[in-house]
KOLDREN-949204 format. One line per 10 residues: number of its first residue (from 1); their letters; for each residue x, y, z of C-alpha. Coordinates in steps of 0.5 Angstrom, whole numbers, padded with zeros to 4 digits. Layout:
NUM = A = X,Y,Z; ...
//
This chain:
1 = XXXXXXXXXX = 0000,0000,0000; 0003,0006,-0001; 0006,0010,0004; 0002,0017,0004; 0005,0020,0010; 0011,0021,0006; 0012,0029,0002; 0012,0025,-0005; 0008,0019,-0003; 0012,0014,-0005
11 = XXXXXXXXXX = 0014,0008,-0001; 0021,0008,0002; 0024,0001,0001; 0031,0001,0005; 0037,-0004,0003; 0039,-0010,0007; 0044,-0009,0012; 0050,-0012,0009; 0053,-0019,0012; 0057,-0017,0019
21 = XXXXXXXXXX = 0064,-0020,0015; 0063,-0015,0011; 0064,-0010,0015; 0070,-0013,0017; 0072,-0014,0011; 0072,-0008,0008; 0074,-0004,0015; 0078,0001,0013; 0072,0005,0010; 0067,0007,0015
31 = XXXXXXXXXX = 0061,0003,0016; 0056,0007,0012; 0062,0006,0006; 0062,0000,0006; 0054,-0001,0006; 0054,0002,-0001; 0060,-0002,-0003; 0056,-0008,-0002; 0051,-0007,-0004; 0054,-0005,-0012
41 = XXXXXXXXXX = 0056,-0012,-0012; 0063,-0010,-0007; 0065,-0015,-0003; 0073,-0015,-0003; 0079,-0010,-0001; 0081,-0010,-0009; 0074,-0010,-0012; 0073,-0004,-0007; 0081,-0001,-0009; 0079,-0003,-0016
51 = XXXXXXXXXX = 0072,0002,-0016; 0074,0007,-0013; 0081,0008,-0017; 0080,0005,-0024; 0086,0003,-0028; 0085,0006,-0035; 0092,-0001,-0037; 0090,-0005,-0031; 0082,-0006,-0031; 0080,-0007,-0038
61 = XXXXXXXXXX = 0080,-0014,-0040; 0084,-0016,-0047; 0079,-0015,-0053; 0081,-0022,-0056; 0077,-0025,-0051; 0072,-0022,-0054; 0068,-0028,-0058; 0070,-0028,-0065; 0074,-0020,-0064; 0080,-0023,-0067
71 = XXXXXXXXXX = 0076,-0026,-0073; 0073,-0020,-0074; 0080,-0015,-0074; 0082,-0021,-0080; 0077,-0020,-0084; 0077,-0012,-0084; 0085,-0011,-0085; 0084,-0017,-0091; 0078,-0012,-0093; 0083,-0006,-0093
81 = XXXXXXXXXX = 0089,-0009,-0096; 0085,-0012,-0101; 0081,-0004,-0103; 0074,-0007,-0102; 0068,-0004,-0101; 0066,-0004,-0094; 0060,-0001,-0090; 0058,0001,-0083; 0050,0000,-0082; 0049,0003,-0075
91 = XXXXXXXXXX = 0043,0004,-0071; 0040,0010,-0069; 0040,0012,-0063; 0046,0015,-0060; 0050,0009,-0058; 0049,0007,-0065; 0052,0014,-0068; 0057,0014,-0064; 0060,0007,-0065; 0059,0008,-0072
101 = XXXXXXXXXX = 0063,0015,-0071; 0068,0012,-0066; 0069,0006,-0072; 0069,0011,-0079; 0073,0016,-0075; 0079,0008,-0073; 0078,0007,-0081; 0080,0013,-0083; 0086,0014,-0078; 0088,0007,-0082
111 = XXXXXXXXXX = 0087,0009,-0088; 0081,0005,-0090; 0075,0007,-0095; 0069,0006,-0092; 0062,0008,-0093; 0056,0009,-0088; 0049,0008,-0087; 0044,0011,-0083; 0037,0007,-0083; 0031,0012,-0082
121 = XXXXXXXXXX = 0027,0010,-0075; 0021,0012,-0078; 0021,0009,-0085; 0026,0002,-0084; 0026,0002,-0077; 0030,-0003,-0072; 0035,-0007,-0075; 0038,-0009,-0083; 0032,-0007,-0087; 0031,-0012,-0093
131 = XXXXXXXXXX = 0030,-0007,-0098; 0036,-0003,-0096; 0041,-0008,-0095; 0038,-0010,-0103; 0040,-0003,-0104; 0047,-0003,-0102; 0048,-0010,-0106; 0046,-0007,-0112; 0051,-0001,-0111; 0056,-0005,-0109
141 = XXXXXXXXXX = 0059,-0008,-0103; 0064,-0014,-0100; 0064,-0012,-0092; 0058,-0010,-0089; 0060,-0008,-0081; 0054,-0008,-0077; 0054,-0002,-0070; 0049,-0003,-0066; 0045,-0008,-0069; 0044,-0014,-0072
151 = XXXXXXXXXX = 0044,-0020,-0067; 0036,-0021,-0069; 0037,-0021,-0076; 0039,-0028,-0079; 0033,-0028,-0085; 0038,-0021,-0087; 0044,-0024,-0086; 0043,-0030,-0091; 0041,-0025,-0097; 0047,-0021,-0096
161 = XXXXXXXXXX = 0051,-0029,-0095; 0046,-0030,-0101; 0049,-0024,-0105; 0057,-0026,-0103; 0057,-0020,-0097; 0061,-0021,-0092; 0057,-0019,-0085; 0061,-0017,-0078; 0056,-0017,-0073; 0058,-0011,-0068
171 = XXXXXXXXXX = 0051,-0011,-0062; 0050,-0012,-0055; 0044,-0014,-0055; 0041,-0020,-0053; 0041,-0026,-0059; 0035,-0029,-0061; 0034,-0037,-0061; 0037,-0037,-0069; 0044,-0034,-0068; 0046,-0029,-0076
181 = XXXXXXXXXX = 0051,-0034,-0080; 0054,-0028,-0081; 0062,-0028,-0082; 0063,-0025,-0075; 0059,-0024,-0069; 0062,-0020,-0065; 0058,-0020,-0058; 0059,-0020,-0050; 0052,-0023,-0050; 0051,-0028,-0055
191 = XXXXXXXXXX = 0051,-0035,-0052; 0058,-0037,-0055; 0062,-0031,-0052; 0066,-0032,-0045; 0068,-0025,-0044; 0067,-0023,-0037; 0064,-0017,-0037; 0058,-0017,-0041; 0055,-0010,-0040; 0058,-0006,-0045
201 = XXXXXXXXXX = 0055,-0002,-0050; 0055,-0003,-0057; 0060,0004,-0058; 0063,0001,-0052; 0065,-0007,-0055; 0066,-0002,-0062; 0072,0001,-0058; 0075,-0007,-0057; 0075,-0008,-0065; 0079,-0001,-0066
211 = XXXXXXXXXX = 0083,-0002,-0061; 0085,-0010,-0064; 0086,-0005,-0070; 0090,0000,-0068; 0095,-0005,-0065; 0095,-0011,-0069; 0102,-0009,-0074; 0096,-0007,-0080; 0095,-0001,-0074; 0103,-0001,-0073
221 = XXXXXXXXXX = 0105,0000,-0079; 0100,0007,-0080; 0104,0011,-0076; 0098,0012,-0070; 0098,0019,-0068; 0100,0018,-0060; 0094,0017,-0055; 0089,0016,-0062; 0086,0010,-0058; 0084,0015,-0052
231 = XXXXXXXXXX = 0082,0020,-0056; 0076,0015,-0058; 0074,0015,-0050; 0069,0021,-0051; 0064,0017,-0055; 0065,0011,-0052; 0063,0014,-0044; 0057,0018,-0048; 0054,0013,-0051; 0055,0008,-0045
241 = XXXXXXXXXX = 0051,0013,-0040; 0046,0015,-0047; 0045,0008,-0047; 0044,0007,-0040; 0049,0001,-0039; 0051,0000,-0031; 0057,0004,-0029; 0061,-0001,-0025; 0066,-0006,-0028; 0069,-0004,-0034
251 = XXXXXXXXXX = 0064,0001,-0036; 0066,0005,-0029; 0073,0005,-0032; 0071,0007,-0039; 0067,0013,-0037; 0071,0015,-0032; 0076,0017,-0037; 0071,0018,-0042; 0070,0023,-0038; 0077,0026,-0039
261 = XXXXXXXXXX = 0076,0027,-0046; 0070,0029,-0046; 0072,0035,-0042; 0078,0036,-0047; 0073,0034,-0053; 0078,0035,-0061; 0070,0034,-0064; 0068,0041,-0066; 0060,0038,-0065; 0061,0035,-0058
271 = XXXXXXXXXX = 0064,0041,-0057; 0058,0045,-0059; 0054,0040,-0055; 0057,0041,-0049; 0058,0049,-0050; 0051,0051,-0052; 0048,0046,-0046; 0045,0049,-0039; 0051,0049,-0034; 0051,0043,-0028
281 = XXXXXXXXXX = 0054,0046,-0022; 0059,0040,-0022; 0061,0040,-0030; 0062,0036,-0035; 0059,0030,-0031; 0055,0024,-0032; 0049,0026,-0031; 0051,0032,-0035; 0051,0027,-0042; 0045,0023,-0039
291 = XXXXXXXXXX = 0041,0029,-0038; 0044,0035,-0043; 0048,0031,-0049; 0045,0025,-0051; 0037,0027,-0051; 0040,0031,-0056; 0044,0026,-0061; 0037,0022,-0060; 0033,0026,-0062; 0034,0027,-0070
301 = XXXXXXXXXX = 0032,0020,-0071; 0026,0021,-0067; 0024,0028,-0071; 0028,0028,-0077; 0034,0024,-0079; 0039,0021,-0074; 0045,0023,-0080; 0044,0029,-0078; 0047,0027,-0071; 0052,0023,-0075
311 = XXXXXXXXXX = 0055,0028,-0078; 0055,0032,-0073; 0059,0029,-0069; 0064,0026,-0074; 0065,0033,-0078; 0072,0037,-0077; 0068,0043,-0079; 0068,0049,-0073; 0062,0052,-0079; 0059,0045,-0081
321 = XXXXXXXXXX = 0059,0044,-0073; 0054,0050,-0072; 0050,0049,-0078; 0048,0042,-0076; 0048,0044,-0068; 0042,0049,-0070; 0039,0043,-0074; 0039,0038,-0067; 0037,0043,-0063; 0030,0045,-0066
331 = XXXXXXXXXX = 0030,0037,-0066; 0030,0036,-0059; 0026,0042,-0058; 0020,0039,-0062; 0021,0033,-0058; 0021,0035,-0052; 0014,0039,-0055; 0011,0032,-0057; 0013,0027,-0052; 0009,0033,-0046
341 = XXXXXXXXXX = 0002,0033,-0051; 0003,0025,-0051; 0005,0023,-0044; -0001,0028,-0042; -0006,0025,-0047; -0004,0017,-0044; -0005,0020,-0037; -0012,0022,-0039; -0014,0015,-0042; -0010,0011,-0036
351 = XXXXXXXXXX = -0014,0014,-0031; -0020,0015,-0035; -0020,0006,-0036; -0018,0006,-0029; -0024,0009,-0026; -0028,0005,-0031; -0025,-0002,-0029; -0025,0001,-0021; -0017,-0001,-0022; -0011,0000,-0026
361 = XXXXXXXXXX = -0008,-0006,-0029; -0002,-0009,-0027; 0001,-0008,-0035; -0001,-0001,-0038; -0001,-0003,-0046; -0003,0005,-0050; -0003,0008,-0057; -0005,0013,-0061; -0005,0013,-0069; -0001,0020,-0069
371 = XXXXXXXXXX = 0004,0019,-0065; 0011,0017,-0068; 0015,0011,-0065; 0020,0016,-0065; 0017,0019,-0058; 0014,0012,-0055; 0020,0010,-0052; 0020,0017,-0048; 0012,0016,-0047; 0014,0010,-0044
381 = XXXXXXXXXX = 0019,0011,-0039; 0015,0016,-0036; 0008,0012,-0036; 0012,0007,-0033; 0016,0012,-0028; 0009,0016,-0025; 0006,0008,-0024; 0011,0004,-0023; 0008,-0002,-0028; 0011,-0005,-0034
391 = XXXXXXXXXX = 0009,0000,-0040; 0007,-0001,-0048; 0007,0006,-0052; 0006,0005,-0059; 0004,0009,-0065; 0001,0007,-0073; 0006,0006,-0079; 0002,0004,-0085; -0001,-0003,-0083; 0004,-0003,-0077
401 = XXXXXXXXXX = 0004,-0001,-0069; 0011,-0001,-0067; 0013,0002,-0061; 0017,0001,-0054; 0017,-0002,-0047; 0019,-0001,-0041; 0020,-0006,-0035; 0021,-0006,-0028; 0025,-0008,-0023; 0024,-0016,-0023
411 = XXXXXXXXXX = 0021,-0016,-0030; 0024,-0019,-0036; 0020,-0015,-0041; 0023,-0018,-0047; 0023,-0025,-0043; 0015,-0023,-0043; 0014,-0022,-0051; 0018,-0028,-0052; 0013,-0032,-0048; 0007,-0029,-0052
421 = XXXXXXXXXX = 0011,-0030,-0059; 0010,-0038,-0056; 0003,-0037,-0055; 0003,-0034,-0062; 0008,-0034,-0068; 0004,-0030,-0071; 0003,-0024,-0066; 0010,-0020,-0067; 0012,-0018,-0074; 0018,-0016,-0069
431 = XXXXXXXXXX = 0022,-0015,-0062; 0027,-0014,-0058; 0032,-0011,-0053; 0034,-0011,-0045; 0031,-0014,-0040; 0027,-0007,-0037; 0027,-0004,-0044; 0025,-0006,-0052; 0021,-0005,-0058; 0017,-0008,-0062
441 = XXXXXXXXXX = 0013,-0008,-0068; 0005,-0011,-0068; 0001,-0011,-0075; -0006,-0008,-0074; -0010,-0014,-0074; -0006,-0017,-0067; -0006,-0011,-0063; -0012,-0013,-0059; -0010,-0020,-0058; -0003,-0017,-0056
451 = XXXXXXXXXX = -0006,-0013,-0051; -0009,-0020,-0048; -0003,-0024,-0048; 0001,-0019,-0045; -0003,-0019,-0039; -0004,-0026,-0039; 0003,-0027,-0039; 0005,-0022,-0034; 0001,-0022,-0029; 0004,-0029,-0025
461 = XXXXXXXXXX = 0011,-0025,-0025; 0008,-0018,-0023; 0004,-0021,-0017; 0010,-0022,-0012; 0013,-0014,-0014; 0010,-0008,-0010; 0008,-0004,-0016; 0008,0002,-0013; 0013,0009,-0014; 0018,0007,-0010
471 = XXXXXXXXXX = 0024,0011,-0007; 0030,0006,-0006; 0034,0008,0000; 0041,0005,0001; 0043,0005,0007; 0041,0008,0015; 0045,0013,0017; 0046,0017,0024; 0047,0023,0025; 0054,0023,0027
481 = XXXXXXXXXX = 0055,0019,0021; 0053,0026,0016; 0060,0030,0015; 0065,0031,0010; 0069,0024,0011; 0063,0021,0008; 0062,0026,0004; 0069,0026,0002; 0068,0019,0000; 0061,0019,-0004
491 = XXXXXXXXXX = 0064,0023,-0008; 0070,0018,-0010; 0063,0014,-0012; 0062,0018,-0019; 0062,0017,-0024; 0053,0017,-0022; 0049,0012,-0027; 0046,0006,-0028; 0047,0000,-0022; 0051,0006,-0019
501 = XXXXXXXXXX = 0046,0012,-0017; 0048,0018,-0013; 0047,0014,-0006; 0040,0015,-0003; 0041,0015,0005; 0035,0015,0011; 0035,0018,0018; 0031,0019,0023; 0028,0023,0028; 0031,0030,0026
511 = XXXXXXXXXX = 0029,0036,0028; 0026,0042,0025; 0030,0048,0028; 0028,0053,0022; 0024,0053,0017; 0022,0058,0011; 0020,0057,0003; 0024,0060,-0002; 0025,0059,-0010; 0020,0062,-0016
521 = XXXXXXXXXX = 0013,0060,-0013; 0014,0058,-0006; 0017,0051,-0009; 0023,0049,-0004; 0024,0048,0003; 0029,0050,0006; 0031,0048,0013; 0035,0048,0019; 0035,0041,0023; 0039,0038,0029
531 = XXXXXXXXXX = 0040,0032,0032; 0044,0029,0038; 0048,0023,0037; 0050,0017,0040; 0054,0020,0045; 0048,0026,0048; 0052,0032,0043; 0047,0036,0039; 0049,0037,0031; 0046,0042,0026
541 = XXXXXXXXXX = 0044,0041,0019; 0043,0045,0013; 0037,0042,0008; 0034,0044,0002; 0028,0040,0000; 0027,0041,-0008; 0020,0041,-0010; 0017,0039,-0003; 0014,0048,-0002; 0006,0044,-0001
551 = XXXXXXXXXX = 0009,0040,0005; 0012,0047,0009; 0004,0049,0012; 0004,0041,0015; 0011,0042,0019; 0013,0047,0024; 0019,0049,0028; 0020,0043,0034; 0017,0037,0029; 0021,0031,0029
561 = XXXXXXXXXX = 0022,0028,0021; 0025,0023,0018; 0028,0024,0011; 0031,0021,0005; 0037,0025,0002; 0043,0026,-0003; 0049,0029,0002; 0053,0035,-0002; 0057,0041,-0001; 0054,0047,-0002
571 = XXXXXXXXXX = 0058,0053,-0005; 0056,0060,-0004; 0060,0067,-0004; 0067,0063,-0001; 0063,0059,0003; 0063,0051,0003; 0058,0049,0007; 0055,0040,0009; 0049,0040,0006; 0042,0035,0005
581 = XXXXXXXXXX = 0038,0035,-0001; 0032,0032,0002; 0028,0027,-0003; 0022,0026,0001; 0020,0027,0009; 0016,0026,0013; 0013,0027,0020; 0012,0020,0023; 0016,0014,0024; 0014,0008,0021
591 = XXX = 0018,0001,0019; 0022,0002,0013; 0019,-0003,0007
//
């Protein structure tokens, strides 16, 4: 049941406390240190050493260990040497784009002509297209390097195999029961890969196959510029971050120096991304690409045309670069019109079918003819974000619904499609994805019995979940334990994304020595809270609560709460002061669920 004592209304679920051997374990951090480590997967002094300190040459794995790599790296320098007509297809989000610019930009370095291909999203959709491999056989090819795609496409493989196109298959998506016959799958994921870590994006698996090029003697014999490889880096930590892939283990790594470069960029398009974003009081961070950079590369393929990103990051025009920005800023800005007008019309005919049914469904399944699959993923993330359920967004192409999911934690979305393809061959023209996310095609006439089978299929495996807006708190905290030497250390988590959240604390029973509103409308609290710690002292704490203004007229001075916040600094006029963002709050304390 939901938890409506709480300032936002949502639930407050707090981590289990890691095993006491832990704690003995990793006894040079403090204990609130050691929680978070643990609860990232951390549970040794080297794996603490290696989170907190990557080492660029030490921590990343040897790309040859990546299943059919070497392979790969064969086949394009025989391509190069041999002058063949190569050509990358890449997806068109912005994994894709920057694993295609990250490969065009190592072939160049080498020497190696190439062409590129850019699948339109509204017309060819996911994948190899039929008609535009036929295309590109009829304008003559010998390599074809897939970028972020190409896992689910054995029906295409075999055409090009057919027409004596060899394929190298670069993805990280999940393989389908048939595995392409393609010359080389390169691929964390796919079932005959033994490569230790498997969350690297397709940009980032990309950077494996140039790194094997740029070192093999093929490579060696080009006269590399120095430092070429890490140059690279800056797509490889946009991408990863875009692509939302966990940052722990070798991604961790990867982005950490990313980051670096990304700072120091040579691209004059990611400059410009950079430099006409809204500045983040910490830089040029993670979530600084998550929320300012990579909405941006997305959003030509869902308006217009994701070679306009393509361009715009690979050109090594200051002018060119100026000219193409202009083009994806009025994307991103149409985009973001599209996906607020969509998001509000779903809401209304969610609620509108709750009311009837007197319940909302444990599955939401919603489309609309004029909304195009561009902007259902986005609808998607928000419908499932507002109601903590399982979410299908769909619009019309032609005679074709395709649209996005996303999943919740402990649902296996696309395990969930694969399950109604076996009810019913028939019922996907296609899908695909990650377990919290995918996309799907659905003809007209199947839609209805997809939205009957998903719910049947669904319901057994959401009836353990609470599904209900949930705030995931990482550990309890005592008053004592709010200082700079934990902050000090929370900072060392960063770089913040994906299975590495910027950590969420609980502390109980704080009281309000102040209180006021500030902000344009009254939206923020501002607080004074104090506490006594263990040993009877009194301490005092500075707190902002974003967007919790409607909670001011429920306290007063002299109340106790608890809250759920971020620990951070806050600079003003010189001063560096301990501050608490607070997430949510509320009066009375009720066991943790």
């Amino acid at each position: 049941m939901q938890n409506n004592k709480t300032a936002t209304g949502k639930l407050w679920r707090i981590e289990k406390s890691a095993p006491e051997s832990i704690f003995d374990v990793l006894d040079q951090y403090p204990k609130v240190i050691a929680q978070l480590l643990y609860n990232r997967g951390i549970k040794t002094k080297k794996e603490a050493e290696q989170f907190f300190n990557p080492d660029y040459d030490k921590d990343l794995l040897d790309p040859f260990l990546i299943y059919d790599l070497k392979k790969a790296t064969e086949r394009i320098i025989k391509a190069a040497e041999n002058k063949e007509r190569i050509v990358i297809y890449h997806d068109y989000d912005a994994d894709g784009v920057c694993g295609s610019v990250i490969l065009a930009s190592t072939l160049k370095e080498l020497g190696v002509s190439f062409k590129t291909y850019t699948p339109d999203r509204q017309k060819e959709g996911y994948g190899l297209n039929k008609s535009a491999i036929l295309d590109l056989v009829k304008n003559g090819v010998d390599l074809l390097i897939t970028v972020d795609c190409g896992i689910t496409n054995a029906q295409e493989v075999d055409i090009l195999n057919d027409n004596n196109v060899d394929v190298i298959i670069v993805d990280h998506h999940i393989q389908s029961d048939v595995l392409p016959k393609a010359f080389a799958v390169v691929n964390p994921k796919q079932k005959a890969c033994g490569y230790e870590f498997k969350d690297l994006c397709a940009a980032a698996v990309v950077f494996k196959l140039c790194s094997a090029l740029l070192h093999s003697d093929f490579g060696k014999k080009r006269g590399i510029k120095n430092g070429f490889e890490k140059w690279l880096l800056d797509l490889v930590a946009t991408a990863t971050i875009a692509d939302m892939m966990p940052l722990l283990g070798e991604n961790r790594t990867l982005v950490k120096y990313g980051l670096l470069v990304v700072k120091k960029t040579k691209r004059p398009g990611l400059k410009k991304l950079i430099l006409e974003s809204e500045k983040f009081k910490n830089g040029v961070d993670s979530t600084f690409l998550a929320f300012q950079v990579a909405p941006k590369i997305n959003a030509t393929s869902r308006m217009t045309h994701a070679s306009v990103s393509y361009e715009l990051l690979s050109t090594e025009s200051e002018k060119k670069a100026e000219e193409l920005f202009l083009l994806v800023k009025k994307a991103n800005d149409d985009r973001r019109k599209f996906v607020e007008e969509a998001t509000k019309e779903a809401i209304f005919w969610i609620e509108k079918d709750a009311e009837r049914k007197g319940k909302l469904d444990d599955v939401i399944v919603i489309g609309d003819d004029k909304w195009t699959p561009g902007i259902v993923g986005l609808v998607a993330s928000k419908i499932t974000e507002k109601y903590a359920r399982p979410s299908f967004v769909y619009g019309r192409v032609g005679n074709v619904f395709k649209g996005s999911c996303r999943g919740v934690d402990g649902f296996d979305i696309v395990n969930a499609m694969s399950e109604c393809a076996k009810k019913d061959k028939s019922i996907f023209k296609a899908f695909g994805g990650h377990k919290g996310a995918g996309g799907f095609s659905i003809y007209e006439k199947k839609i209805d019995d997809f939205k009957k089978l998903i719910i049947e299929v669904s319901e057994p495996k959401l009836r353990s979940l609470k599904l209900e807006p949930t705030l995931k708190i990482e550990a309890k905290v005592l008053p004592e334990d709010i200082n700079w030497e934990t902050l000090d250390f929370l900072l060392k988590f960063e770089p913040f994304g994906q299975k590495n959240p910027k950590p969420l604390l609980f502390s109980e029973g704080l009281e309000i020595s102040d209180i006021k509103i500030v902000g344009n409308g009254s939206k923020h609290l501002k607080l004074k809270l104090k506490a006594k710690t263990q040993d009877r002292k009194l301490k005092f704490f500075d707190a902002v609560g974003f967007g919790l203004g409607d909670f001011y007229e429920k306290i007063k001075k002299g109340d106790k709460m608890d809250i759920v916040f971020e620990m951070d600094a806050n600079e003003w006029q010189g001063r560096k002061e301990l501050q608490l963002n607070i997430r949510d709050l509320r009066l009375t304390y009720n066991d943790i669920n």
